[in-house]
C-alpha positions, 0 to 999 in steps of 0.5 A: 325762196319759193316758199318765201314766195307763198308766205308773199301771196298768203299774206303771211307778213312776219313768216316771210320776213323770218325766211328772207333774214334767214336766206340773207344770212345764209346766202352771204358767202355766195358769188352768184349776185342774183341769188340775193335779189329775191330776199332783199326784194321780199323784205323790203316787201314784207317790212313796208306792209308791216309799217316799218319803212326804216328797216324796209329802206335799207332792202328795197335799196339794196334790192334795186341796187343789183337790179341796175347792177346785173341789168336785169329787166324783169328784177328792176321792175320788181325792185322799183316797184317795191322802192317806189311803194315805200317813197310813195308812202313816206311821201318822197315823191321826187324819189318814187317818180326816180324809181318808177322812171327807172324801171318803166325805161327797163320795161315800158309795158308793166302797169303795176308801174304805169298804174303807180306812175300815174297816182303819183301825178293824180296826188300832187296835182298833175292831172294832165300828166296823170290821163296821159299814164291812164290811158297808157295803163287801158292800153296795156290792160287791153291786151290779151290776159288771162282772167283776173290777172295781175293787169285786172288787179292793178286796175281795180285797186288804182281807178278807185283810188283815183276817182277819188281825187278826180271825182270821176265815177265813170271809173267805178265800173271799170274799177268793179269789173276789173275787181270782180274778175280777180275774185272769182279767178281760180288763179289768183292769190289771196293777196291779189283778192285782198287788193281787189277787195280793198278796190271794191272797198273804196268803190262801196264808199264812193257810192254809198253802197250799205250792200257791197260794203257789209260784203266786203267788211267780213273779207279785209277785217282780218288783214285789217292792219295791213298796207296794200298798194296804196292804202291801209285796210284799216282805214278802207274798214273805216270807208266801209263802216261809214257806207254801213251807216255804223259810225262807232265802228267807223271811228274806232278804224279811224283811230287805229289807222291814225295810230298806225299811219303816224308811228309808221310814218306814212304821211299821204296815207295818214292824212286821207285818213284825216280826211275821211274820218272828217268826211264820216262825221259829216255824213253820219252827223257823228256829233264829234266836237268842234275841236275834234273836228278842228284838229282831225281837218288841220292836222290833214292840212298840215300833212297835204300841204307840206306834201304839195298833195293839192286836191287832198287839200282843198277836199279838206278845206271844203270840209273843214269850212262845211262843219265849221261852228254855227249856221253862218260859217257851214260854208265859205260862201253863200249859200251853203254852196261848196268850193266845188259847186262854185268852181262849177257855177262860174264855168255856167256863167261862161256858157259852158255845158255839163260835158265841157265842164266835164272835161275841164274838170276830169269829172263824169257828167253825171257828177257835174248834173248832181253838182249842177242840181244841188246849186240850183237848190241851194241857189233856189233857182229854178234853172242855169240862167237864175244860177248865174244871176245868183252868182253876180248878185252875190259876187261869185263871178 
């Protein structure tokens, strides 16, 4: 299967799928159990990032299957691996955490698995349960390896994805650094400069960066319809175009990778898709209609909240109630003043400081100044103190 096995690391998806069916049908008749791992376990592979997780259901199974039976550690961590992408994708957190469970228990160490583990907690909510996985991944990855190696890659794909969720951007850097070194490694693979790529994807839309994102549009436009770990490159072309500024371009992605994630299946991914093309038109002031905006926002809710994918739900609901109709609705409080912003502005009210706020809210400091700096324009205040007063006036707290 070694020839299998660069098909896997050149992306070439159908070729790889061709000659694992192909072993498969060969290799029946053979006794040796373990020489039917590789084809079962590379399908599975091939067929997920292709959007087709009915057929990928069946090997990734059987994959993990005679991983347990021949208790080989090294395969299980594979096979779960594999498993856990395709539940996580369709949403089935209970099975994903089974299977990463499993294969952690083979190998504790393997942070491909950490780095799952702990996006599946960020996801649904568990935010003290996902910093524990976190700080388990920087410990692994602070061990000796080689530059832009597979712990470098895990890195710069995961952080970003979670400061995201968690709004923490002091992630960012260590995402970009992790990024940078997979590329310029003369020992990774295409598929590892991809993923890396799809990281510094996220990381030029977190930070509005027009520079680093036309740098990276012209490297993932050509995988564009296919599924890294954690995401479809379609939509981080959507991010991307977005940070650009091209918002004809940035809802032509979104589109496609609606399309894409909803014949797919793909349910968490489709809807952070929902998410960001609402969050584009936001920002661009793209001039979509109310009901675009209404059923791109609500068929998003409808996805999270069926999901239990909490933090997803309320970014939504906070753009949604951000672009509602006329200038009496732009937000659910006074002001104009976001959920975020009055979660923050009662913590003020309780004494606390931007680091403690920090801490409770798994945000840097530097967010929380930038929260605290727009409530105080909002609230026209001309400190902390005013703020709070603002809030008891109009019965925030």
């Amino acid at each position: 299967m070694d020839a299998a096995d660069v098909d896997l690391h050149e992306l070439r998806w159908t070729d790889l799928l061709t000659k694992c069916l192909r072993a498969m049908e060969l290799g029946r008749p053979q006794r040796d159990p373990s020489a039917r791992f590789e084809p079962l376990f590379l399908a599975g592979q091939a067929l997920t990032a292709m959007g087709r997780p009915k057929e990928a259901e069946p090997h990734a199974t059987a994959a993990f299957e005679l991983a347990r039976t021949l208790n080989n550690g090294e395969l299980l961590t594979r096979a779960s691996y594999s498993a856990e992408k395709l539940h996580h994708y369709l949403g089935d957190w209970d099975s994903a955490t089974n299977r990463v469970e499993q294969g952690l228990s083979a190998v504790p160490s393997n942070q491909q698995l950490i780095a799952l583990r702990a996006l599946l907690a960020y996801e649904t909510g568990r935010f003290d349960e996902g910093r524990v996985f976190i700080e388990r991944l920087f410990d692994v990855v602070r061990g000796p390896k080689l530059p832009g190696s597979l712990s470098d890659v895990s890195v710069a794909v995961i952080l970003p994805h979670l400061s995201r969720i968690t709004e923490n951007e002091e992630w960012l850097d260590i995402a970009e650094k992790a990024a940078t070194s997979v590329i310029g490694s003369p020992h990774a693979t295409l598929l590892y400069k991809v993923s890396a790529r799809t990281g510094l994807g996220f990381i030029a839309a977190s930070r509005k960066d027009a520079r680093l994102a036309e740098e990276q549009y012209a490297h993932l436009a050509p995988h564009r319809k296919m599924v890294f770990p954690f995401t479809l490159v379609e939509r981080v072309l959507g991010l991307i175009a977005t940070a650009m500024g091209d918002s004809e371009r940035a809802v032509a992605h979104f589109l496609e990778a609606e399309e894409f994630l909803a014949g797919a299946g793909y349910g968490p991914e489709l809807a952070w898709t929902y998410h960001d093309h609402v969050q584009s038109i936001y920002e661009l002031n793209a001039g979509a209609s109310v009901g675009e905006v209404e059923r791109l926002a609500g068929e998003g809710l409808s996805i999270t909240r069926a999901l239990g994918m909490g933090p997803l739900a309320k970014r939504l609901e906070s753009l949604q109630a951000l672009l509602a109709p006329g200038p009496s609705h732009r937000s659910a409080f006074p002001g104009g003043l976001t959920e975020r912003e009055v979660e923050i502005l009662r913590l003020l009210a309780e004494g606390r400081t931007n680091r403690q706020i920090g801490r409770q809210l798994v945000i840097s400091v530097n967010t929380v100044q930038r929260h605290v700096s727009n409530i105080l324009a909002k609230t026209d205040s001309a400190n902390r103190t005013e703020s709070v007063r603002y809030a008891i006036r109009n019965g925030l707290v």
